[in-house]
Structures are given as structure tokens and as C-alpha cells.
C-alpha positions as CSV (number, residue, x, y, z in Angstrom):
1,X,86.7,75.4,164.8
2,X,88.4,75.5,161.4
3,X,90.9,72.5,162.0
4,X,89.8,69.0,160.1
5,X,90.6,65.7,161.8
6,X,93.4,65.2,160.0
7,X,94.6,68.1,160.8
8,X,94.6,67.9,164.6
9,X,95.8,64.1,164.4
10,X,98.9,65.9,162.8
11,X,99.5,68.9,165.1
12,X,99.2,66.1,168.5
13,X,101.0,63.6,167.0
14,X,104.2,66.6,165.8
15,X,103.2,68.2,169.1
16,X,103.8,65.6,171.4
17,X,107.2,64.3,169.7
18,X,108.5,68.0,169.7
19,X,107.1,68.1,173.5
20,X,109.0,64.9,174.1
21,X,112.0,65.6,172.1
22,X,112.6,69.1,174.2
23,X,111.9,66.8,177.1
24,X,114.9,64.3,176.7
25,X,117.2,66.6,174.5
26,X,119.3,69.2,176.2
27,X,120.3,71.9,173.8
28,X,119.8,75.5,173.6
29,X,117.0,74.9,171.1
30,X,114.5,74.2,174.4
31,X,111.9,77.3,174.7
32,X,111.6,77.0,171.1
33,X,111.0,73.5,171.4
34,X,108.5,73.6,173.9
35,X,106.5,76.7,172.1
36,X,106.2,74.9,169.0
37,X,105.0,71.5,170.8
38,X,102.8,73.0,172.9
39,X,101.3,75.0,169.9
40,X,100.7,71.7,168.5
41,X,99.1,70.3,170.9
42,X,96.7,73.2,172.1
43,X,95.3,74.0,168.9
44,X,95.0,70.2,168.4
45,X,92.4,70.2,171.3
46,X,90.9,73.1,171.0
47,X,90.5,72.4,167.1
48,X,91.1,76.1,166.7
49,X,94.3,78.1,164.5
50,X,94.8,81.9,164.6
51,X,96.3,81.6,161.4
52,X,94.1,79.9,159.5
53,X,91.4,82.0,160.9
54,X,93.0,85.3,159.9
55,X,94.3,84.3,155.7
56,X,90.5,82.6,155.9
57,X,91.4,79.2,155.5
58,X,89.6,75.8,157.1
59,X,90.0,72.2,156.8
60,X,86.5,71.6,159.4
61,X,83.9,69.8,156.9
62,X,81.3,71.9,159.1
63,X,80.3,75.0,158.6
64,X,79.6,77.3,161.9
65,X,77.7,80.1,161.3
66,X,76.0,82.2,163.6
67,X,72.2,83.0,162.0
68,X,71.2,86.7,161.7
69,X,69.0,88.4,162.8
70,X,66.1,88.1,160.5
71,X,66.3,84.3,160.2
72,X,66.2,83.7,163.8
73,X,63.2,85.5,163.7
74,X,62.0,83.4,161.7
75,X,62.6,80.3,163.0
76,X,60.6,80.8,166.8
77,X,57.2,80.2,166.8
78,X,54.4,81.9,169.5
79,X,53.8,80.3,172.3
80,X,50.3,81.3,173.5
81,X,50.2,82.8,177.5
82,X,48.4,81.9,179.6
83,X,48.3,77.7,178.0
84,X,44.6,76.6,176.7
85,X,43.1,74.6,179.6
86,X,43.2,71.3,178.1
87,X,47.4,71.8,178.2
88,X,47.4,71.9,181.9
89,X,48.1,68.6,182.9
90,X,45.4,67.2,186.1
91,X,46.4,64.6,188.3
92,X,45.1,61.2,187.2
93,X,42.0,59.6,190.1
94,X,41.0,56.5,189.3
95,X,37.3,56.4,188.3
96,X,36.2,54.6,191.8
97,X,37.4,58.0,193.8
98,X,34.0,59.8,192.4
99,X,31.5,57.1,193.4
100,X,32.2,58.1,197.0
């Protein structure tokens, strides 16, 4: 993602009216009409521009990057196999059960 709110309220809202517009106009101007709207209102939902990804620009507050390597090592932890006996959950009996 590297379009901001604002961004994608911009490209749905010019989207939709050039969407619209190519809808009730008829002129040659049409197909170019429709791409443009429908550019819009694509990247608008998927929050994504070619673009802006390829001069390296973003208006997303958030930051998405993928870890590497060494810092998703370390970040997991061991989980010891087979688990300790007192992990394995037992079935709760009521106390009178081992009177019997």
C-alpha cells in the first residue's frame, strides 16, 4: 500500500464522476474516459499506484516492510518437543470419583 486516505478518497470520488461522466456523455472521448475512471477507482480500493511505487513515492502513514532474514531469527523462540508433563492438560474428575 503506498496510497494515504486522502489519497484514495480523491482517486474514488474523481473516479466515479469520470465513470459517471463517460456514462451519461456520448462523445468520442469514451475509452479514455472509462480508463481514467476506472484507474481511479481500482487503485482507490486496492490502495495501491504503480507510479508512485516506481519514482518511490507514498502518502501511507505505515510503513510495510518485510523483516530479513536475521531479525526473524531473532524474534522465534524454542519451543521444547515433546511438552514437559505438567503442559499436557488431564481431564478434570471431581475428587468423589477416587473414593470409589
Amino acid at each position: 500500500m503506498n496510497l494515504g486516505l486522502n489519497d484514495r478518497v480523491v482517486r474514488l470520488v474523481s473516479g466515479l464522476g469520470l465513470v459517471t461522466f463517460d456514462y451519461l456523455a456520448s462523445a468520442n472521448w469514451e475509452f479514455i474516459l472509462l480508463l481514467f475512471g476506472a484507474w481511479g477507482v481500482l487503485t482507490s480500493a486496492f490502495g495501491f499506484c504503480p507510479f508512485y511505487r516506481i519514482i518511490g513515492h507514498t502518502t501511507c502513514p505505515t510503513n510495510f516492510t518485510v523483516p530479513r532474514k536475521n531479525e526473524i531469527d531473532s524474534m522465534t523462540i524454542a519451543i521444547p518437543w515433546p511438552p514437559p508433563m505438567h503442559a499436557v492438560a488431564t481431564p478434570y474428575l471431581p475428587p468423589d470419583l477416587f473414593n470409589s
